[in-house]
C-alpha positions in Angstrom: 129.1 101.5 111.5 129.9 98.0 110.1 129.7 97.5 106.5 127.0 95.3 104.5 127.1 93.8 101.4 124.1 93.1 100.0 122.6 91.6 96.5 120.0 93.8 94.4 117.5 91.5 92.8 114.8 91.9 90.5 112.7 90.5 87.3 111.7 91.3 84.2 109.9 90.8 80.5 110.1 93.2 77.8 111.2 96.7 79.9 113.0 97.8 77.0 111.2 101.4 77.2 112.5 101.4 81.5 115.4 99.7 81.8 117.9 102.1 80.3 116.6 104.3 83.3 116.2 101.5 85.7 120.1 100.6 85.0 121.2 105.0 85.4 119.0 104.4 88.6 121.2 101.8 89.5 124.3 103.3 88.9 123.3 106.7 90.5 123.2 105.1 93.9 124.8 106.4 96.5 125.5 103.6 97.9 125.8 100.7 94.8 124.6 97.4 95.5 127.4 94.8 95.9 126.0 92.5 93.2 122.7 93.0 90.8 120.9 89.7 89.8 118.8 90.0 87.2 116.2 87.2 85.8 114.3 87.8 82.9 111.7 85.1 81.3 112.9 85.5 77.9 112.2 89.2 76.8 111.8 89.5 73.0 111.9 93.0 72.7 115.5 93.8 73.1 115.7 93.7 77.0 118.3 90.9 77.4 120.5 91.6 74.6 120.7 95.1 76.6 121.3 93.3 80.2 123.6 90.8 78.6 125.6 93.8 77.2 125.5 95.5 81.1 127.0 92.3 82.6 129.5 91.8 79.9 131.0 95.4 81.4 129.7 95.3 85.0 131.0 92.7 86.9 128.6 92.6 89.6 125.6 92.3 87.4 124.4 88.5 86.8 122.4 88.1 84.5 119.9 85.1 83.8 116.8 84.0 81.6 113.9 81.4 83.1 110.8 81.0 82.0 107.9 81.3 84.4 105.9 83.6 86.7 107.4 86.7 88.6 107.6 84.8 91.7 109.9 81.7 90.3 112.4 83.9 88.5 112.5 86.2 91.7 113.2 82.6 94.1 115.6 81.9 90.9 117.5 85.2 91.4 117.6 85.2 95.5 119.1 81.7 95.1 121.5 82.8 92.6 123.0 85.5 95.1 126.1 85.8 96.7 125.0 87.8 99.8 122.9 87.4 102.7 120.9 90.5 102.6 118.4 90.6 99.6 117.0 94.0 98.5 114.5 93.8 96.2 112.7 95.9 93.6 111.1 95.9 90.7 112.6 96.6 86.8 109.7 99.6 85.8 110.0 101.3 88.6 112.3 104.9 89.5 114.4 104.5 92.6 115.8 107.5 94.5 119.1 107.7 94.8 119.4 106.6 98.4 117.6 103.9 97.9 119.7 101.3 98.4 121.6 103.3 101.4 118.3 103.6 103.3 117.3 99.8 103.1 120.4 98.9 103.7 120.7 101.1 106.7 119.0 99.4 109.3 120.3 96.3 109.3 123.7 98.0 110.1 121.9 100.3 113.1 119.4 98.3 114.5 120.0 95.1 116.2 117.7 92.0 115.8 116.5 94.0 112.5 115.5 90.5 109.7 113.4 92.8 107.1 113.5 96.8 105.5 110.3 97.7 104.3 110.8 100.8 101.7 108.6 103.7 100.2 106.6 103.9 97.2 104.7 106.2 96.0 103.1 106.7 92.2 105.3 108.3 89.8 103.9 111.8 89.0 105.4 111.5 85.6 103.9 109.3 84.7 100.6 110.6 85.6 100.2 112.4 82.5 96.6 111.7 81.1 93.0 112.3 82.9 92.7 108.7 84.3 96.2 108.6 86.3 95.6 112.3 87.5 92.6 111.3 89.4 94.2 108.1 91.0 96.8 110.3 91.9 94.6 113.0 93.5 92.4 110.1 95.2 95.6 108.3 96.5 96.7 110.5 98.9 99.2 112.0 96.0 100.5 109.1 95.4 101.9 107.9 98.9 101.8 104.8 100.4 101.3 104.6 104.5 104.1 103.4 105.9 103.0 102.6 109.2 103.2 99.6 111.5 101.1 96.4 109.9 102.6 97.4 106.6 102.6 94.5 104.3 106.3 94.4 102.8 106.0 94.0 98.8 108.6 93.2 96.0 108.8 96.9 94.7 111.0 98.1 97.9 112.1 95.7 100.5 115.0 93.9 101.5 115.7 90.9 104.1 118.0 88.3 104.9 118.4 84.9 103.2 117.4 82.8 106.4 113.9 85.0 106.7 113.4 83.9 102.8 114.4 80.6 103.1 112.2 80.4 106.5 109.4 81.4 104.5 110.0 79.0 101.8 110.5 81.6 98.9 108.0 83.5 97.2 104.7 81.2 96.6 105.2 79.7 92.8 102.0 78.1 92.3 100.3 81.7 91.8 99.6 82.0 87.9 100.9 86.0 88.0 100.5 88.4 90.8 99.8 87.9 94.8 102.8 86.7 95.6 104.4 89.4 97.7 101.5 90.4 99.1 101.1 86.5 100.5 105.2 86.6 101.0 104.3 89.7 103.0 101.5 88.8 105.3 103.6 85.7 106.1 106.3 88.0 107.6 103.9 89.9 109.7 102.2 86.5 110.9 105.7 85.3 112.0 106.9 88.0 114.2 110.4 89.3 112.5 111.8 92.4 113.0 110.8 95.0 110.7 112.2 98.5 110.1 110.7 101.1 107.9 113.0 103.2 105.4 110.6 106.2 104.4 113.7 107.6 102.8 114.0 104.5 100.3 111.8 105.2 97.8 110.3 103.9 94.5 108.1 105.7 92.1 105.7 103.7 90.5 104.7 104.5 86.9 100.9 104.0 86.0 99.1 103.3 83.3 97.6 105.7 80.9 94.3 104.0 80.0 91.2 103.5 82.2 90.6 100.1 80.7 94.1 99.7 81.6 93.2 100.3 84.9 90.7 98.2 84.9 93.2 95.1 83.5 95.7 95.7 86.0 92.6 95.2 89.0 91.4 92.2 87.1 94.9 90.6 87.3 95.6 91.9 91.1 92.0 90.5 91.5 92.6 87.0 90.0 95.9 86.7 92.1 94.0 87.3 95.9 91.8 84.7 94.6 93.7 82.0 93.9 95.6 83.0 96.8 92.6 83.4 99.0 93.6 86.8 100.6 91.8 90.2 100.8 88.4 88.7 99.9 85.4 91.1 99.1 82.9 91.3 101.4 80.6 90.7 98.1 82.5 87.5 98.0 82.0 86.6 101.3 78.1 87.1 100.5 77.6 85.4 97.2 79.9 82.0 99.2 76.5 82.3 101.7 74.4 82.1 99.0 73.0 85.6 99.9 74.1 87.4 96.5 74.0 86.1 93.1 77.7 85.6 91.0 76.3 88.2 88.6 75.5 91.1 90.8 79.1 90.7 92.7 81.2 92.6 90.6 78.4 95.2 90.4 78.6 95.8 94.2 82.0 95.4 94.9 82.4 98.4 92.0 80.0 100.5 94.2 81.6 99.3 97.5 84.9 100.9 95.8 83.7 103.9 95.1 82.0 104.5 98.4 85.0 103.4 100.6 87.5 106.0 99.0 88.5 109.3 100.9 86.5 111.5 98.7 87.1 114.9 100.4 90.9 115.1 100.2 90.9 113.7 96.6 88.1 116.4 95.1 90.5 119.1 96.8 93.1 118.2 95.1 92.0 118.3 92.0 90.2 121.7 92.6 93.6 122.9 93.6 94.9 121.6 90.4 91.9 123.2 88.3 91.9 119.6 86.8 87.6 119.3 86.5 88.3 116.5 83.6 90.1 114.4 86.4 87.0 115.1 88.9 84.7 113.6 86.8 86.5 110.5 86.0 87.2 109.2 89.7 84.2 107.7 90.0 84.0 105.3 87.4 88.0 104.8 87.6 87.1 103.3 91.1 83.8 101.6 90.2 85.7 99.9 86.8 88.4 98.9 89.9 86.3 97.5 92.0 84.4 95.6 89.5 87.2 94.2 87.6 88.9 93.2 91.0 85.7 91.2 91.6 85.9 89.7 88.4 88.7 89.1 88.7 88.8 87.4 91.9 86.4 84.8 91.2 88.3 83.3 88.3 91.0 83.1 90.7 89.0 81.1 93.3 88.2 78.8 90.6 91.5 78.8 90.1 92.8 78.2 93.7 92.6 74.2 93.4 95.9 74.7 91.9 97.3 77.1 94.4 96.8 74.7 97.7 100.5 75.4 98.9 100.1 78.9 98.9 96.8 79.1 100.7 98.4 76.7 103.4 100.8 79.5 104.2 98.9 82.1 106.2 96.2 81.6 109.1 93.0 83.0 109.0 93.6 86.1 110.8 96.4 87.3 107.7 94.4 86.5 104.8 92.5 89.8 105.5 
């Protein structure tokens, strides 16, 4: 089987509680990435004098600082690389330690194959207070399907140069978040290759909070706004004129709540004896939906600025 080398990319601001581990990750690999390029937008919490102290002992880490959003530093990074095939992750995330083995993988045993998309699943650690327990319970355990129609995302992927320079990079004009999910889509629309590494997987760690929750929808919401992706059917509604701006968030918090896969995610807590995680679902999804609504219509306000990245997908792929 020929022999790849490949870059490990990724981005960060203020990790310094995850990237000791995200760095033993790293070196627990079974099989190590041939170069790590690291871009951080000027952490002030101790995170680059602790990347600047990996490089100066770990030749294959380069390590850089740039200000602006995830998606610049992560075009900044790729462009920085040495290789041709990119795997990709993301700094507060725990890898497995064949991670970077099973990406890499099928690019050595498949021909034609131009993109990996990896496993994630939430980090059960992590999921320590009442909140993330009942995400976890609703969310299939944790797991994400990784079937065919998969959207790739930054958190486990890799692909070659060409598809990323074919693509034009990661959209910058997003203020924050959105951009792999457009990057994504835009493979999918495109027609390349893509293999699935179930094996390759990243645990996500979640927050602790309901409101923070709530924050991180907001933010997710804003981006698929200004992006103009994955719009609400209450969106869709109040752009008719058939549903006022302030009963939006309402419904799409209800619409949340009544779309999830109840069943499976009540057994599972009853398994667990976890009653205080029962009762919370509901109003951890409503607070989702809402705040994703929210959220989403400052982003459309927003999307004047974001013409370049709306230009990128047909109709058909902003679903």
């Amino acid at each position: 089987m020929k022999i790849l080398k490949f870059s490990l990319v990724t981005t960060c601001l203020n990790e310094i509680r995850s990237v000791g581990q995200w760095r033993q990750n790293i070196l627990d690999q079974t099989r190590y990435p041939d170069e790590i390029v690291i871009v951080d937008a000027f952490s002030s919490d101790g995170t680059a004098e602790f990347l600047t102290e990996w490089e100066a002992v770990d030749t294959r880490v380069k390590f850089y600082q740039r200000n602006g959003s995830p998606a610049c530093g992560r075009n900044y990074a790729i462009r920085h690389a040495t290789y041709d095939y990119i795997l990709s992750t993301d700094m507060g995330v725990r890898l497995s330690q064949n991670w970077c083995e099973e990406l890499i993988k099928p690019f050595q045993q498949e021909p034609g194959v131009e993109i990996v998309a990896g496993n994630t699943c939430i980090d059960i650690e992590t999921a320590t207070t009442t909140a993330a327990r009942a995400e976890y319970y609703v969310e299939n355990g944790g797991f994400s399907n990784l079937v065919q129609g998969f959207v790739p995302g930054n958190r486990s992927t890799a692909y070659t140069k060409k598809v990323w320079l074919k693509l034009g990079g990661l959209p910058e004009d997003l203020t924050f978040s959105a951009d792999d999910s457009v990057f994504g889509r835009q493979m999918l629309q495109e027609g390349y290759k893509i293999a699935y590494a179930p094996k390759a997987m990243t645990f996500w760690g979640r927050p602790q909070k309901l409101t923070k929750f709530w924050k991180e929808h907001f933010t997710y919401g804003r981006g698929d706004g200004e992006a103009n992706i994955k719009k609400p059917y209450v969106v869709k509604l109040l752009e008719k004129g058939l549903l006022p701006a302030f009963m939006a968030p309402f419904l799409n918090g209800c619409r949340t709540v009544q779309k999830q896969e109840w069943p499976g995610a009540i057994v599972r807590a009853i398994r667990s004896a976890d009653m205080a995680a029962l009762a919370v679902m509901p109003f951890l999804y409503f607070g989702k939906g809402y705040w994703f609504a929210k959220g989403y219509l400052e982003g459309t306000k927003n999307g004047v600025n974001c013409a370049a990245c709306r230009q990128r997908l047909r109709p058909e792929y902003r679903k």
